[in-house]
C-alpha positions as CSV (number, residue, x, y, z in Angstrom):
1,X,-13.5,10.5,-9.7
2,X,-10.2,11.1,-7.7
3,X,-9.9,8.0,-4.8
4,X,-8.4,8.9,-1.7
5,X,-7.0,6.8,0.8
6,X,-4.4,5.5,3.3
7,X,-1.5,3.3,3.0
8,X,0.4,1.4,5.5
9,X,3.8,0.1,5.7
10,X,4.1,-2.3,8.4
11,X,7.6,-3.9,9.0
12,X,8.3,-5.9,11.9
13,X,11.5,-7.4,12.6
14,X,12.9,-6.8,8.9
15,X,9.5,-8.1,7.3
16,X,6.8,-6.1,5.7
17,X,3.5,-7.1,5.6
18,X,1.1,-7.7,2.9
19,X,-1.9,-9.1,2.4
20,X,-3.9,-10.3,-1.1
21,X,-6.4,-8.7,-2.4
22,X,-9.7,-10.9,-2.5
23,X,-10.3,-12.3,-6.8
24,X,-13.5,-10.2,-6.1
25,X,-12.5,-6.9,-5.3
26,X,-13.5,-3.7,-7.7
27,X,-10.2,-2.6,-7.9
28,X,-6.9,-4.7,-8.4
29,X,-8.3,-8.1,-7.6
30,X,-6.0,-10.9,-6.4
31,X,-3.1,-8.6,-6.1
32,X,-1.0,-8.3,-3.1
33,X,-1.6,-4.8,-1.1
34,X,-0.9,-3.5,3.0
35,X,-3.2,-2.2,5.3
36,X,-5.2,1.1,4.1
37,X,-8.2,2.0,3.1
38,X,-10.6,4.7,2.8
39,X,-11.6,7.8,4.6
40,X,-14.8,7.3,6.7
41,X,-16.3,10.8,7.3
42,X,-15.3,13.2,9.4
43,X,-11.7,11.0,10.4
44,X,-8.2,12.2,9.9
45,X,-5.7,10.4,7.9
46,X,-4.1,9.3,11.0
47,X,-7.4,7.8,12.2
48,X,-8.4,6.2,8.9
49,X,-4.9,4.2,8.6
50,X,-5.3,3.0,12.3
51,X,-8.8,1.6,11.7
52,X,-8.2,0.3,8.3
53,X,-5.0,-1.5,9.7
54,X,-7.2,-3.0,12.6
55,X,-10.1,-3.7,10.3
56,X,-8.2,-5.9,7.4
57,X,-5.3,-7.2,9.5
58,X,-6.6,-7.6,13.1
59,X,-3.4,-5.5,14.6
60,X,-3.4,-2.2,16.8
61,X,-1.0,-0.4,15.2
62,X,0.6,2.7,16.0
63,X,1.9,5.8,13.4
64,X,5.2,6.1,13.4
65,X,6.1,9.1,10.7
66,X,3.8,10.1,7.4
67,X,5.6,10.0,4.0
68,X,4.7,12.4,1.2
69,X,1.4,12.0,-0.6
70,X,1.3,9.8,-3.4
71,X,-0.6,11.1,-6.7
72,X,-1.0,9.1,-9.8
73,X,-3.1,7.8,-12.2
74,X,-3.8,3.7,-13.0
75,X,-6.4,2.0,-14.7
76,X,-9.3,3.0,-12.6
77,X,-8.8,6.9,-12.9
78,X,-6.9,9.7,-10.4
79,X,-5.5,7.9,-6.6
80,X,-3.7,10.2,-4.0
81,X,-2.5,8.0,-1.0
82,X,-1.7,9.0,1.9
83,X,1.0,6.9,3.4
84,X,2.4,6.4,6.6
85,X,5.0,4.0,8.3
86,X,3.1,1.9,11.2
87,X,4.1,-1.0,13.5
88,X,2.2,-3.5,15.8
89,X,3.8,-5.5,19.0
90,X,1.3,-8.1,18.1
91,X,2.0,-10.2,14.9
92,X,-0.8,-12.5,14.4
93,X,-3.0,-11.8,11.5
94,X,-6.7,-12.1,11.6
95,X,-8.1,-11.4,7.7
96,X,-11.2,-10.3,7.3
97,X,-11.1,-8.4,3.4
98,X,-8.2,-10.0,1.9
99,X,-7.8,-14.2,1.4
100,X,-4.1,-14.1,2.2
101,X,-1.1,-12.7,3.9
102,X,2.4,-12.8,4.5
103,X,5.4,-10.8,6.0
104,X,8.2,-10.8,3.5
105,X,11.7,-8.9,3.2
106,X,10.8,-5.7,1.6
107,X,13.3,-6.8,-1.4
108,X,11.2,-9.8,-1.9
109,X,8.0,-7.5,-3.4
110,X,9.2,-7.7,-6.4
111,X,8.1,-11.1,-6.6
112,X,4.8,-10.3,-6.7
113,X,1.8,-8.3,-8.4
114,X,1.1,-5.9,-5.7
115,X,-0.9,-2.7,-5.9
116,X,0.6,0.8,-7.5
117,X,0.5,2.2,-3.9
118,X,2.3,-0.2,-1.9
119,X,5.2,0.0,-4.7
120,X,5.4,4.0,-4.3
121,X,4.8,3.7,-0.4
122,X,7.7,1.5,-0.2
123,X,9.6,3.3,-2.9
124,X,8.9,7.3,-0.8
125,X,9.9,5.6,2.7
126,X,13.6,4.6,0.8
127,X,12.8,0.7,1.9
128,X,14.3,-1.5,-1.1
129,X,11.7,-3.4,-3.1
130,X,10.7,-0.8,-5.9
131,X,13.5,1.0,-6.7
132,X,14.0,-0.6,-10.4
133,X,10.4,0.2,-11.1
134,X,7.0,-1.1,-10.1
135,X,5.7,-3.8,-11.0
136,X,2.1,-4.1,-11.2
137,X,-0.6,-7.0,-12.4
138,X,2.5,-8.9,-13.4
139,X,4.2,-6.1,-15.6
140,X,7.2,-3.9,-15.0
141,X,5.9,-0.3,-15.2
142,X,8.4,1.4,-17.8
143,X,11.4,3.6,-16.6
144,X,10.6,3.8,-12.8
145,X,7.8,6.1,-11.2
146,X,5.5,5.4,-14.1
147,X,2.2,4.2,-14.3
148,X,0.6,1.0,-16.5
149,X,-0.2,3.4,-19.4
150,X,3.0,5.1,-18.6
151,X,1.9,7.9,-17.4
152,X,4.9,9.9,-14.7
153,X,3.0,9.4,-11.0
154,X,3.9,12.7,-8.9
155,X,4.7,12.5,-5.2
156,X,3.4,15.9,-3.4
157,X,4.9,16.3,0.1
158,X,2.3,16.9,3.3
């Protein structure tokens, strides 16, 4: 089954946010992700990122541009995420779904295991970070926009 869902970049002052993934989580546990989530019924893409972001961060954000859709394929079948570029004036974190978070210089990601999405999110919007390929649970993806089993991941534009 195809998952669908949001992702949000959230920089403030030169600093992205990301928050880690709870060691229980179905999918990619104990890696480091953003805010997203996915679809309830009936909502919009726009109104699915704002509530996710408020849900798992705490912040009211606001939508500043989208960025092309993301489609690939990891270990747990077909994604497509639909990423946007957010921002908050308010930059405390209250977790509720993840056990961790931090705000880091995009370049910094590379140091850790973060999420296939928040690599090509960051990667589409031109931010540095992903640029010499993603690296996810730990392992560098080979030869850029590639998957874990390799695999080329597409970008499709909204």
């Amino acid at each position: 089954m195809t998952r669908i869902f949001t992702t949000g970049i959230l920089i403030r002052n030169g600093k992205l946010l990301i928050l880690k993934r709870k060691m229980d989580d179905d999918t990619y546990p104990g890696l480091w992700d953003c805010p997203g989530g996915h679809f309830e019924k009936g909502e919009s893409a726009e109104e699915c990122m704002i509530r996710e972001a408020r849900e798992e961060s705490g912040l009211d954000v606001k939508i500043l541009r989208p960025g092309p859709l993301l489609d690939y394929t990891d270990l747990y079948g077909r994604a497509i995420s639909v990423p946007f570029m957010i921002r908050s004036d308010s930059g405390t974190v209250s977790l509720t779904e993840h056990s961790e978070s931090k705000w880091i210089r995009p370049e910094e990601i590379s140091n850790y295991r973060a999420v296939p999405d928040l690599l090509l999110a960051l990667e589409a919007f031109g931010l540095p970070g992903a640029k010499s390929g993603p690296k996810i649970g730990g392992k560098k993806a080979p030869g850029g926009s590639h998957n874990r089993r390799g695999k080329r991941i597409h970008s499709l534009s909204l």
